[in-house]
C-alpha positions in Angstrom: 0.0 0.0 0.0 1.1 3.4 -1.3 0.6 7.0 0.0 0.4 9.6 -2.2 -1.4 13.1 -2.7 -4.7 13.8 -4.2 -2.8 14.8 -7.3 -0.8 11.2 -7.2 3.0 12.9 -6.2 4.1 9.3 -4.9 4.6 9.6 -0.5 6.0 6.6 -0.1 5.1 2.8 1.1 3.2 2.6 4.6 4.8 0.6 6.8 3.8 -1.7 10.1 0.2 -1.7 8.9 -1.9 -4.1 11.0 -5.6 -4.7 11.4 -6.1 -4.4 7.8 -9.9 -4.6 7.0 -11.4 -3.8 3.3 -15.1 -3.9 3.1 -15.6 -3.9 -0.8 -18.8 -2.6 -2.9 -18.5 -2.9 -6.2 -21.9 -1.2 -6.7 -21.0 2.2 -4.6 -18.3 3.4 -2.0 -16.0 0.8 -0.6 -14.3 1.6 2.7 -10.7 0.8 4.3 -9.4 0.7 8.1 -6.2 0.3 9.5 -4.2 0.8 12.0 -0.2 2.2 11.7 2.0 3.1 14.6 4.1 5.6 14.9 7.5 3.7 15.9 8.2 -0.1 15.8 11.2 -1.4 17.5 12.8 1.5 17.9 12.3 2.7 14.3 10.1 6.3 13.9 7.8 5.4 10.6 8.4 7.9 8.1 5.3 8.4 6.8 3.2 8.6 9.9 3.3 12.3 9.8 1.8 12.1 6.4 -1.3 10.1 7.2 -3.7 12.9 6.9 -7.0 13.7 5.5 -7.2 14.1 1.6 -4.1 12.2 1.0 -4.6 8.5 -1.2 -4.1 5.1 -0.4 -3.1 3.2 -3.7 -3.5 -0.8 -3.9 -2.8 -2.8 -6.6 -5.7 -4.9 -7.0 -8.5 -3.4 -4.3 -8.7 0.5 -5.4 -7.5 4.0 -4.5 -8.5 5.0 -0.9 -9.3 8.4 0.1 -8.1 8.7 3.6 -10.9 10.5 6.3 -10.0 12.1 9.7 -7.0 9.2 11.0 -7.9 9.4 14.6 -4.6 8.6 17.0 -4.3 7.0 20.4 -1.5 6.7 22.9 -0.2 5.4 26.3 2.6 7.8 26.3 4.4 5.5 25.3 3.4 4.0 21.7 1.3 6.1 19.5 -1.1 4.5 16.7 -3.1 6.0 14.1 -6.4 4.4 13.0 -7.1 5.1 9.4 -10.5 4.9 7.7 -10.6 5.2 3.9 -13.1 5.6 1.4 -12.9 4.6 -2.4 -12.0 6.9 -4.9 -15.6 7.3 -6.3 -16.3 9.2 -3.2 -15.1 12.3 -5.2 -18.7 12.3 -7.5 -20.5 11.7 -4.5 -19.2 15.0 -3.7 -19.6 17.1 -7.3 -23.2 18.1 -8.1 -24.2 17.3 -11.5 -27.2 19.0 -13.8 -28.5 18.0 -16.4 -31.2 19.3 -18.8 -33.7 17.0 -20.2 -32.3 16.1 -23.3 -30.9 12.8 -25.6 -26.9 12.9 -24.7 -24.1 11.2 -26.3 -21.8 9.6 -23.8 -18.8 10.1 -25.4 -17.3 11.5 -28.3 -13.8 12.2 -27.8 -13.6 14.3 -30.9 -16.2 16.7 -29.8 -16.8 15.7 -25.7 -18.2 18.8 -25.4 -22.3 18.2 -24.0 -21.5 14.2 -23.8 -22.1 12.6 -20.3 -18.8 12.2 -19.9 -17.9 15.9 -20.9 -20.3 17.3 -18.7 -18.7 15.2 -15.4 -15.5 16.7 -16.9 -16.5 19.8 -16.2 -17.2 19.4 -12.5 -13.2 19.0 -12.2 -10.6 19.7 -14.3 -7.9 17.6 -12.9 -10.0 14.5 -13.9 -9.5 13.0 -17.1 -11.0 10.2 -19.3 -9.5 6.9 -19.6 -10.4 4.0 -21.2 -13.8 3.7 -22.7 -15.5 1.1 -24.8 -15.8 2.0 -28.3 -19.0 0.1 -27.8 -20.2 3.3 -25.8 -18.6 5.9 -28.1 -21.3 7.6 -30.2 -24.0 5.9 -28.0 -27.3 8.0 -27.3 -29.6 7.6 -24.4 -32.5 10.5 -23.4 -32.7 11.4 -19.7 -35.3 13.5 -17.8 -33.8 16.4 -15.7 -31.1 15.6 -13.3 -29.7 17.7 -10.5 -28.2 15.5 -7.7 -24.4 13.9 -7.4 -22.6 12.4 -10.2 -21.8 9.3 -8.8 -25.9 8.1 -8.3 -25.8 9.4 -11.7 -23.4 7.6 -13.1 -23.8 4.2 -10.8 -28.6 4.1 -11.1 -28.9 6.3 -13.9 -26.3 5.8 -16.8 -24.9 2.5 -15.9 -26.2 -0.3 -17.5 -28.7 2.1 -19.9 -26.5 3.5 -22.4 
């Protein structure tokens, strides 16, 4: 597991991680918690100080983790942080999306300009498009008015109609 900012500058590996838990939801958010202390035998953990809010946990196989509020506990002694993560999606739960009633293509990466994927551009311009099915490029589906989060959008109302 890697840390890294919200704009992917590498932190470094997290070590001593123990009670590891991933509760996965392939159909929404998925969450993360673990634990990381501060020093193990003898050793300070240098990136304890960087396991903060807004920073990313990157797996290799389970996700990208947006790390919430670490919460730390102590004896005086040993200090711990307990991490709680939620998947990267959680950034269109945040962004508000609008859309008129209309027919939209999803994608045209010629023109993306009023696609569905051009307008969730829009909501932030450090995203970007990846991969996308050419079966999905040029494809045209009508919605009624829209005004709530883009990741409902995307997961009940898009998915699986276009």
């Amino acid at each position: 597991m890697r840390l890294q900012t919200l704009a992917g500058k590498e932190l470094g590996v997290i070590p001593w991680v123990s009670n590891l838990n991933f509760e996965l939801n392939y159909a929404d958010v998925s969450r993360v918690e673990f634990d990381v202390p501060r020093h193990s035998d003898g050793k300070i953990n240098p990136v304890y100080h960087l396991l903060t809010s807004y920073k990313m946990l990157f797996t290799e196989r389970l996700g990208i983790y947006i790390l919430q509020r670490p919460a730390t506990s102590g004896d005086g002694i040993s200090e711990v942080k307990h991490i709680t993560g939620y998947s990267i999606e959680q950034l269109f739960e945040k962004k508000k999306l609008y859309l008129e009633e209309g027919t939209y293509n999803f994608w045209n990466p010629v023109q993306p300009e009023d696609t569905i994927l051009g307008r969730i551009l829009e909501l932030d311009t450090t995203w970007n498009i990846g991969y996308v099915d050419p079966k999905l490029i040029g494809c045209y589906r009508t919605f009624d008015e829209y005004d709530s989060d883009a990741l409902r959008f995307l997961l009940w109302q898009c998915y699986g109609e276009v």
